[in-house]
N, C-alpha and C positions, 0 to 999 in steps of 0.2 A: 534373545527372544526367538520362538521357534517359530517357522513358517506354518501360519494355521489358515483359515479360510480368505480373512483380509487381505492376508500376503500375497496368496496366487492371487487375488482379484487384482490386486496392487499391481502383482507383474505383471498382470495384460496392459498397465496403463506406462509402466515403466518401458515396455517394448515399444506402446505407440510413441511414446517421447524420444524413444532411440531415434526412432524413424524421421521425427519430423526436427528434431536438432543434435544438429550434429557437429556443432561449431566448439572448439577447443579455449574455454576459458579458464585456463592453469596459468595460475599464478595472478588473476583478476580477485580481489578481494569485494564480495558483494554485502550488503544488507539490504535484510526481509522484515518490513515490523508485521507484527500480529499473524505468526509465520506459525501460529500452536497447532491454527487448525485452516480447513476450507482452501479459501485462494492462496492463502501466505504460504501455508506448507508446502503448497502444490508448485507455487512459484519457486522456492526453495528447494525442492527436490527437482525443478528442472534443469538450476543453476547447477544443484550438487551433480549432477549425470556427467554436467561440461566440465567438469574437473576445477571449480571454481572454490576459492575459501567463501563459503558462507556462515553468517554471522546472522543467527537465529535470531529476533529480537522479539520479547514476548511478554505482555505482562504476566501473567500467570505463570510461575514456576513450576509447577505439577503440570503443564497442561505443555509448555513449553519442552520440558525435558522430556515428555511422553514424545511428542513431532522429532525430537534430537531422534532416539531412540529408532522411531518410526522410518526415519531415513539412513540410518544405518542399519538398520533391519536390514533393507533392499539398498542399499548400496553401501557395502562395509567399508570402501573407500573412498567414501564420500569425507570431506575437508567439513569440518562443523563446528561452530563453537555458539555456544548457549550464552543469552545476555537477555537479564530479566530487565524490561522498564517497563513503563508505564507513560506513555506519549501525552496522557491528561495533563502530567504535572511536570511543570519547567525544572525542578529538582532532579526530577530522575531521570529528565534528559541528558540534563548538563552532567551527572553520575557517570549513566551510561555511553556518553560522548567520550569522557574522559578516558573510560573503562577501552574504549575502541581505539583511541591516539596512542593510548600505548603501548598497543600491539602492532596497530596498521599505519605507516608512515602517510599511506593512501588508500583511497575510497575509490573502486572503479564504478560499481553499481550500487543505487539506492532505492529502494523501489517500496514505496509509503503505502501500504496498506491495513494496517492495522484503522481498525472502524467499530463506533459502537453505533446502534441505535434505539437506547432507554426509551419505554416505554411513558414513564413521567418526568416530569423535570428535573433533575439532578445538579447539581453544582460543585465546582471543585474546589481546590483549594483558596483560589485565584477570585472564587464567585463566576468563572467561566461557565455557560451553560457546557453538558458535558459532551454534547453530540461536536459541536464548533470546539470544544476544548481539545478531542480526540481526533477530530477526521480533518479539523483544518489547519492549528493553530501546532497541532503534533506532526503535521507533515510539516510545516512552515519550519519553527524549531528546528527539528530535528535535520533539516537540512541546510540550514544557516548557519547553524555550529559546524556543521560536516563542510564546509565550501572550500575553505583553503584544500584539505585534505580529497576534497573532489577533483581540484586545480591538477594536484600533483600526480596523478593517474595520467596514462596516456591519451586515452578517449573514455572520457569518465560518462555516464547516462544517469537521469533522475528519472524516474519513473512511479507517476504518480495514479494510483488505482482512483479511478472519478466512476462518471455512470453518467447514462442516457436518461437516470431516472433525477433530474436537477431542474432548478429554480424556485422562484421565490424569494431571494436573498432581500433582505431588508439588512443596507447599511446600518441604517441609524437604532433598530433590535435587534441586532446580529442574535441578543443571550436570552433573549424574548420576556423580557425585561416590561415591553409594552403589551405587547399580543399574548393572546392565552395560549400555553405551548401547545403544541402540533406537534407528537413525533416523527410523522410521516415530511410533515413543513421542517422541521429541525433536520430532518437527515438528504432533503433536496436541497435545501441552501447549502450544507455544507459540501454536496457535491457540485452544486455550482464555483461554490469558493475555490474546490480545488481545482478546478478549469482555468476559473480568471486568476490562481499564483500561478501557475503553471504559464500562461502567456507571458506575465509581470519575469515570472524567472528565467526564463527562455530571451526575455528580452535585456536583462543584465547581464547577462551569460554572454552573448555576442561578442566576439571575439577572441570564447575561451573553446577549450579542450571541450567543455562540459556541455553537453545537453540535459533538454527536458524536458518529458512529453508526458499527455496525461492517457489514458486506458481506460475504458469500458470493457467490463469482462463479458457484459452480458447478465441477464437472466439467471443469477447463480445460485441453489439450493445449498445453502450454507446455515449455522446455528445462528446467522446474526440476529433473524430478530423471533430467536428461541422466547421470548421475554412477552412479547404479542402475545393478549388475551380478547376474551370477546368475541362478539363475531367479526369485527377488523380483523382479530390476526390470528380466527381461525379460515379467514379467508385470502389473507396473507399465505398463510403457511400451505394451502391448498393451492392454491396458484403455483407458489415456487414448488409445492410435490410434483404437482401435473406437467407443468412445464417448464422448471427452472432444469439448468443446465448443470452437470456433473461440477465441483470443485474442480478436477483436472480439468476438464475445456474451458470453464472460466479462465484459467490460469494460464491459460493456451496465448494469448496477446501480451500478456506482460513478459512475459518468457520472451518472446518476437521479438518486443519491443528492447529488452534487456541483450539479446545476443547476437541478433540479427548484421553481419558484417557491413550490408549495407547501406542502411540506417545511420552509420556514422557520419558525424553533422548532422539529421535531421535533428530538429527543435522545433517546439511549441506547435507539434501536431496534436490531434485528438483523434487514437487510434479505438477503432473495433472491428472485430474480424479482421487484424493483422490488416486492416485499410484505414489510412487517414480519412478522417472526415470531418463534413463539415461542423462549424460549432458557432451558436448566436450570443453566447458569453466575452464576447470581444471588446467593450466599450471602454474605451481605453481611460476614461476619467473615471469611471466605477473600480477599473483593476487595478487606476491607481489610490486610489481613497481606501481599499480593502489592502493593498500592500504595505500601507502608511498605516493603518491599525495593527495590522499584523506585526511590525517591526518594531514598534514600541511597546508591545508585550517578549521581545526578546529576550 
């Protein structure tokens, strides 16, 4: 692929990356879900700069293998390997899990951001509504089957993409089952969910190798909710034009959060702007009610 307009644009942001990490993760085996486009790739290429194996993970094959591509554009020695799933459905997690153990004896970084948020109500295989199928129950998953393999890393991190923009969460219609769905309601719950696993796993962890903390990217102008019609989400889409933040700055804290030397040990923060803060999703009977749901869909 030759160097055309995107690419110089791309190196201005590959130089600012130089500058701001510069920590040596060779020989650290990472995964990125939903790493095709926006924050995931951006994450992804900052891991590939530190000399890190990253492990693409992407539902979309054409879209994924373009981000491969993408990143060896601009860094031809970038460690990369392509892995298509699909985090909605427990089949192709347990595929793709399986697909990773037999390469990687261990998992140093996992960093869960793959997110939908469908405009109507969808359901998966499971009868899971899809936005809780993708952004809760696919970080959940996916990193449950990955744990031993966490274990064996020497300072292994979980790093889970959440947002400032959460609540709402109704245990008992999690799949909105009762309520009339709300896209905008479907995709706050599920970033609250990922707050309170993120405290829940942070607190089973204790005593291990393994952290894990959740991320606020910010305000970030990404395709997620390409899908938005109407005047909602033509004034969605106005808002994040005007003032949503680059995919690279978004990607700017999980980056931190994944490489930063010393952050080892921290757990069950909630970082933005590379600063812990505070969080009112703590109740620790609600995080455990939502981690006893979550576990029996294992």
């Amino acid at each position: 692929m030759g160097l055309g307009r995107s690419s110089i644009a791309t190196g201005t942001i590959l130089n600012k990356m130089r500058r701001k990490f510069e920590h040596d993760l060779s020989g650290k085996t990472c995964i990125v879900t939903g790493a095709s486009s926006g924050i995931g790739r951006e994450v992804a290429l900052g891991l590939a700069l530190m000399n890190a194996q990253v492990v693409l993970a992407c539902r979309n094959e054409a879209r994924g293998k373009a981000a491969f591509d993408w990143i060896k554009d601009n860094v031809p020695k970038a460690k990369l390997r392509f892995l298509q799933v699909d985090v909605s459905e427990k089949p192709s997690i347990q595929r793709a899990v399986a697909e990773i153990l037999e390469e990687h004896s261990s998992v140093d970084i996992l960093v869960n951001n793959a997110g939908v948020w469908p405009v109507t109500k969808i359901t998966n295989s499971e009868g899971h509504e899809l936005t809780f199928a993708t952004n809760v129950l696919g970080y959940y998953r996916l990193t449950h089957y990955l744990l031993d393999a966490l274990k064996v890393g020497e300072s292994s991190r979980v790093i889970n993409i959440a947002s400032s923009f959460a609540g709402g969460l109704q245990l008992d219609d999690l799949h909105f089952e009762k309520r009339s769905y709300d896209a905008a309601k479907a995709y706050r719950q599920s970033k609250q969910a990922n707050r309170m696993l993120t405290w829940s796993l942070a607190k089973q962890l204790e005593g291990t190798n393994v952290t894990a903390n959740a991320v606020h990217p910010g305000n970030v102008n990404t395709n997620l909710n390409r899908e938005f019609t109407g005047l909602k989400g033509y004034a969605f889409k106005i808002f994040f034009r005007m003032f949503g933040k680059s995919a690279a700055d978004g990607a700017d804290t999980a980056i931190y959060v994944a490489s930063e030397p010393s952050l080892e040990g921290t757990s069950g923060e909630f970082f933005a702007g590379r600063k812990p803060k505070s969080c009112s999703f703590r109740d620790d009977s609600e995080i455990a009610a939502l981690d006893e749901y979550c576990r029996s869909h294992l």
